[in-house]
MARLO-597024 format. One line per 10 residues: number of its first residue (from 1); for each residue x, y, z of C-alpha. Coordinates in pm, 1 decimal, m for minus. Layout:
NUM	X Y Z; ... $
END
This chain:
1	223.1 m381.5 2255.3; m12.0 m135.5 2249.1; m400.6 m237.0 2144.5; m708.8 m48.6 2114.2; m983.7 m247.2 2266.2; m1388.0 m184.5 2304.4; m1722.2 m306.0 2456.6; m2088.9 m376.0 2315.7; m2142.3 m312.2 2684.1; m2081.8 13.5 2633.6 $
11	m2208.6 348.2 2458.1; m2056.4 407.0 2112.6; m1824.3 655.7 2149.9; m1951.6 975.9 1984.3; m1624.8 1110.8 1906.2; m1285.7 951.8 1711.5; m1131.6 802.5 2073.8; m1075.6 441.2 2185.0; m1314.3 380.0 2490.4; m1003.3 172.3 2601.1 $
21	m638.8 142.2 2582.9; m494.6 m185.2 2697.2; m15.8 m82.0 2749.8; 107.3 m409.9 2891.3; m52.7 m444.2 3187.3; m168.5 m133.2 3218.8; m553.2 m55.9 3069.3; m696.2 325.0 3046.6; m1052.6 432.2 2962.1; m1131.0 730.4 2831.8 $
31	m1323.5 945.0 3001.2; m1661.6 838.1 3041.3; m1996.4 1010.4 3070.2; m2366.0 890.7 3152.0; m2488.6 755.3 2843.1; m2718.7 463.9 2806.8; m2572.2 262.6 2505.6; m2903.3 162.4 2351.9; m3033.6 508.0 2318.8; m2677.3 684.4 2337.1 $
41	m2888.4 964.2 2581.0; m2748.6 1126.8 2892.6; m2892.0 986.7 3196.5; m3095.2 1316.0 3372.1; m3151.3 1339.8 3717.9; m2854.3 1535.4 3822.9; m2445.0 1431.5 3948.6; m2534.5 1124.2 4177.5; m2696.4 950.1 3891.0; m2517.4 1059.8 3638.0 $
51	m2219.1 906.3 3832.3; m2404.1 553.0 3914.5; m2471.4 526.8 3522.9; m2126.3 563.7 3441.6; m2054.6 295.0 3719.8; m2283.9 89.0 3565.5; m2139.7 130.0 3249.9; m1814.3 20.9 3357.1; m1921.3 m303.6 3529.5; m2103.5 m379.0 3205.5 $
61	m1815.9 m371.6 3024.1; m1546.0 m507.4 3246.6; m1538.9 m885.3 3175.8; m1517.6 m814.7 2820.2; m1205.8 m686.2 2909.5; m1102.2 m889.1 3106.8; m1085.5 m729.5 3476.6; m1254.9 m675.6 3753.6; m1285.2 m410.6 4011.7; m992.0 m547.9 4180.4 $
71	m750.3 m436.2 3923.6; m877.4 m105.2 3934.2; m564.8 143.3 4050.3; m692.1 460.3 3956.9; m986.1 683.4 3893.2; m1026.1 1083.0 3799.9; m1380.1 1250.4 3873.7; m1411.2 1547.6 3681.0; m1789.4 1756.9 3757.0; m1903.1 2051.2 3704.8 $
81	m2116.9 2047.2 4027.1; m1837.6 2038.6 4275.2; m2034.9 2100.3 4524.0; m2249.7 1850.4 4485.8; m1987.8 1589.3 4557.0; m2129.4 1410.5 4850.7; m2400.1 1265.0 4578.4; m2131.9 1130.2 4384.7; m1982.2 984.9 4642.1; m2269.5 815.7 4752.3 $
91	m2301.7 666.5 4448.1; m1895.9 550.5 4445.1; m1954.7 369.1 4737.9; m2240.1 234.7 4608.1; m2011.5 51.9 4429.1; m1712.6 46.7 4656.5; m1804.5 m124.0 4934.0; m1642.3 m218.8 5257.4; m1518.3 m568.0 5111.8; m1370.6 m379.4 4783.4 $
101	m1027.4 m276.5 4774.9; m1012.6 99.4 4723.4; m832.5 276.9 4413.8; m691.8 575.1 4419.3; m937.3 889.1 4348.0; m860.4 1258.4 4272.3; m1186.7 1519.1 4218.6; m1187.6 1785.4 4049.8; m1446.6 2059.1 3920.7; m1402.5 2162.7 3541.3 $
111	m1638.4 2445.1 3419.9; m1789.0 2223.1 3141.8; m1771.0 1836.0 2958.2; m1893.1 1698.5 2679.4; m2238.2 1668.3 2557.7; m2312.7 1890.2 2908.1; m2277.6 1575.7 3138.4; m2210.7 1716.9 3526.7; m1979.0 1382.8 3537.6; m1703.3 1250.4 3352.0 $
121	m1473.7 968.9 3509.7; m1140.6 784.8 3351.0; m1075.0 490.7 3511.0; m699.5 273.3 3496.0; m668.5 m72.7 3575.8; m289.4 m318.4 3593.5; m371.0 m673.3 3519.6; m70.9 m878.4 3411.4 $
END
């Protein structure tokens, strides 16, 4: 079964998508982007906040779901500030601390995303 699910923790989407697709086990995002979801605004202040917003975003949102960082498998950074990477990675581990067990992570620099974010992550998750 194949179910469509969504957040008040999170920013309205501003496009036709579902924020998240739960396949089984398996549960996608779509990609997400810095906005605050009271004011639907990009976060400013360049890639590493951009990147702790969308973070942020996602914790919000997780029990609603019903996960935690723990089922978290995956992750895809797109930016269009490559080489400002070491500022998003601050900010992942931030998040992903020592005591968290580490997804899997691919980066990669695209020469543009939506609504001219520097940061766009999808996130997948496998909770039985």
């Amino acid at each position: 079964m194949i179910e469509s699910l969504s957040s008040a923790n999170l920013p309205a989407p501003r496009f036709r998508y579902s924020p998240l697709i739960k396949a089984g086990p398996i549960y996608k995002t779509a990609g997400m982007i810095a906005l605050d979801k009271d004011s639907g605004e990009l976060e400013s202040g360049g890639v590493g906040k951009e990147t702790s917003k969308i973070l942020d975003n996602l914790l919000q949102a997780l029990p609603d779901f019903g996960l935690a960082l723990e089922d978290l498998i995956s992750a895809t950074i797109y930016t269009t500030r490559f080489e400002m990477f070491p500022e998003i990675n601050k900010a992942w581990e931030d998040v992903f601390t020592e005591d968290v067990r580490l997804p899997a992570r691919t980066a990669m620099g695209v020469s543009a995303l939506p609504l001219n974010a520097n940061v766009e992550i999808e996130f997948m998750f496998y909770r039985e």
